[in-house]
C-alpha positions, 0 to 999 in steps of 0.5 A: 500500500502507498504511503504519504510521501508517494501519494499526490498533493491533494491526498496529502493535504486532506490528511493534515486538514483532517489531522488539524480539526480532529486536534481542534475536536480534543481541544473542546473537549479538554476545555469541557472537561477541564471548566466541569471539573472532571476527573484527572485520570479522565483529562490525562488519556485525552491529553495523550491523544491530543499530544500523539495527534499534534506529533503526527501532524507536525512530522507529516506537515515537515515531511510535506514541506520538505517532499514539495520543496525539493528537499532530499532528507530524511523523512520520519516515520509517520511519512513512511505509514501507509495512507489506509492506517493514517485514516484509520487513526484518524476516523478511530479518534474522530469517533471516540472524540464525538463519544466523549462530547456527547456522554459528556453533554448528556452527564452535565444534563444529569448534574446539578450545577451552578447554572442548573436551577438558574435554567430550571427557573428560565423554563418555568412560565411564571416570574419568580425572583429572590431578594437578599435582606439588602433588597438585592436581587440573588436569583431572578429568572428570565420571565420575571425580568421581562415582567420587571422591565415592562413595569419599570421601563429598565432592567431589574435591578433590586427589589426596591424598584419592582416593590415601588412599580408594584406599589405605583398608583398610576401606570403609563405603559398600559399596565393597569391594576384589575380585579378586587385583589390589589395585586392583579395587573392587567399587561399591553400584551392582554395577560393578567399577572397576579404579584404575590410577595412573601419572607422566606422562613427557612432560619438560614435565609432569613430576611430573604424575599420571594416575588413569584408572578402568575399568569392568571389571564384564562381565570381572570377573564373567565371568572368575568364571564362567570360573574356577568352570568350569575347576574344576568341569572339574579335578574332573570330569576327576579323577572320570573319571580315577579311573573309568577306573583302577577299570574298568582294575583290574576289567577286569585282574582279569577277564582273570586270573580268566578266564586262571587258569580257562582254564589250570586246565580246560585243565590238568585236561583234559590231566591226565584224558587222560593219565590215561585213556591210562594206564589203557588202556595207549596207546602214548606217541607218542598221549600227545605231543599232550597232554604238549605241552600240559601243559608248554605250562600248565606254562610259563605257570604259573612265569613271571608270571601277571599279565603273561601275559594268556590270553583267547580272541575271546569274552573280547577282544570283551567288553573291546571293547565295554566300551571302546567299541572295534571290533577288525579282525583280518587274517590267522590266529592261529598254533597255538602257545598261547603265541604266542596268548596273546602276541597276545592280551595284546598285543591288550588292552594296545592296546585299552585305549592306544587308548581312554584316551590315543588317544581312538580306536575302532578297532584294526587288527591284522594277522597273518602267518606264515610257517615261521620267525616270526609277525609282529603288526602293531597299530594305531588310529585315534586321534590320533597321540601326542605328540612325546616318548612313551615307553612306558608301564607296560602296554607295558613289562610286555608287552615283558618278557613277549615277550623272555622267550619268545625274541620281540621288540617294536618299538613306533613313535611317529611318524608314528603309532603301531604295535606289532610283534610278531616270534614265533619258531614255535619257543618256545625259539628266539631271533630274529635282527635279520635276520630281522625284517621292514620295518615297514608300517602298516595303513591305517584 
């Protein structure tokens, strides 16, 4: 095989290129080496293969100078080696120098150095900086200087500076302080930092401080939206309420407008048959039907008119279907008028409960008589009430309105609620607690 000396210039001079680079590739990694303090025995078998690269390179680089000058002298040795083992070499130390470097790139990954937690802290999205008890700044990463810097308009420098931009009362950059907490600011860029300051406890750094900056732009503008919602929803509900009052007041007023036309048919009607027995001289037994019920609408109209709600199943089922409610009734309704209206009332003060506090859609009611009493049991399917309920206006109007024509109202709460009725067939009887009978709930 040829060697260096009969080979052309071209082959020889890429030998020396290829030789000067490689010395150039031990240089960096000694100096790599040598500035993270590596292990001497490590820097030692380096510094051998830099000092074999640099002879060969001089002996060839003389030995080429003294061949193209014309020169007869004695070449050395490494002119005499065969050009396949010089690139050997060369390619040989060129792979392990590149090995080197990256075992040695990968290791200084690993270790924790000086630098190390000044780069951890750059990579972190929020500002974080510390301050020694002089207020100069020991550590202080590259998110919280860019913050530092649009508050200030210069290069942070000492906590001093950032405590008095923090504390300004007006900004002329853009920045402006938002929110209810004092330390939120909104920036130029659109983002919302939330400042917070605090002294470190640990005893060895004690008199240090710690000002870490958040971004809460996503929460900020979030929780606006939020907020404008939940108004938007108060004003609404009060909107509805208030809806609610009006249909309530407009359906009252049709119940009584509807009881008082009611009451003055049947009271007029009553009147012109007693009339018309008169005029034919009827004997009074064929007269009791009609007196009975005069004296029954006689009855109604002294005691209070606005309690006493007088609708028939036309009127109830146009209240239903207003509220949206279906009315499922078992059992027959009693022939005393007054206990019809009783029921009724207490029917329409149960749609209306259901419907606005219940949130339900139906309501149950059942009916059973027997020769003394006729007991109304009432129920829905709507949620059950709260723990703590008490009666409301409604309900306390209809009890008086009960217990005032001798019956008796239970009302139950838990586990769900249901109204009781206990009318006694006659009117002016009152009724006995032993004659009430146990409470069952109807199923839905």
């Amino acid at each position: 095989m040829k060697s260096f000396e009969t080979f052309g210039i071209f082959v020889q001079e890429m030998i020396l290129v290829a030789l000067f680079f490689l010395i150039l590739v031990e240089i960096r990694l000694l100096c790599i080496q040598h500035s993270r303090k590596r292990k001497a025995e490590v820097m030692a078998v380096n510094f051998l293969l830099l000092i074999a690269s640099y002879g060969i390179l001089t002996d060839l680089l003389s030995d080429y100078l003294a061949i193209w000058e014309g020169k007869n002298r004695l070449l050395h040795i490494a002119a005499r080696w065969p050009v396949g083992f010089l690139f050997f070499l060369i390619l040989a130390d060129n792979g392990y120098l590149i090995r080197r470097i990256r075992n040695e790139d990968e290791k200084y990954k690993k270790d924790l150095s000086v630098y190390s937690i000044k780069q951890t802290l750059d990579h972190l999205k929020c500002g974080i900086c510390f301050c020694d008890d002089i207020g100069q700044i020991v550590l202080c990463n590259e998110k919280m200087y860019q913050l530092g810097y649009m508050l200030t308009g210069e290069n942070l420098q000492s906590y001093l500076l950032l405590k008095e931009a923090l504390e300004a009362k007006q900004y002329s950059n853009g920045i402006s302080k938002v929110g209810k907490k004092k330390n939120l600011y909104y920036f130029p860029n659109g983002t919302v930092w939330d400042f917070r300051q605090e002294k470190l406890e640990d005893p060895s750094l004690q008199g240090y401080i710690q000002v870490l900056a958040l971004d809460v732009t996503n929460l900020y503008f979030n929780s606006e939206k939020i907020q404008k919602s939940n108004e938007e929803l108060i004003r609404l509900n009060k909107e509805i309420r208030k809806m609610y009052e009006c249909i309530d007041d407009q359906i009252r007023e049709e119940e009584t407008l509807a009881m008082k036309i009611r009451i003055h048919d049947s009271f007029g009607r009553s009147l012109l048959a007693v009339r018309q027995l008169l005029e034919e001289e009827a004997e009074p037994e064929k007269m009791k039907g009609q007196l009975k019920t005069i004296r029954q609408t006689a009855q109604i109209l002294l005691g209070n008119m606005e309690e006493v709600q007088d609708e028939n199943k036309e009127s109830i089922t146009e209240k239903a279907e207003k509220l949206g409610i279906t009315v499922f009734v078992t059992g027959s309704m009693p022939e005393e008028e007054y206990q019809k209206l009783l029921i009724d009332q207490a029917i329409m003060e149960c749609m209306t409960n259901c419907a606005r506090h219940a949130g339900g859609t139906r309501v149950f009611v059942k009916i059973t008589n027997n020769k003394v009493l006729c007991k109304v049991q009432i129920t829905n399917n709507g949620k059950k009430p709260a723990e703590g309920s008490q009666e409301g206006g409604g309900l306390t109007s209809l009890r008086k309105t009960v217990e005032r024509e001798g019956g008796k109202m239970q009302v139950i709460f838990s586990p769900e609620f249901e109204l009781i009725l206990l009318l006694s067939h006659e009117k002016d009887r009152e009724i006995k607690s032993s004659e009430e009978v146990p409470v069952k709930i109807l199923n839905s």
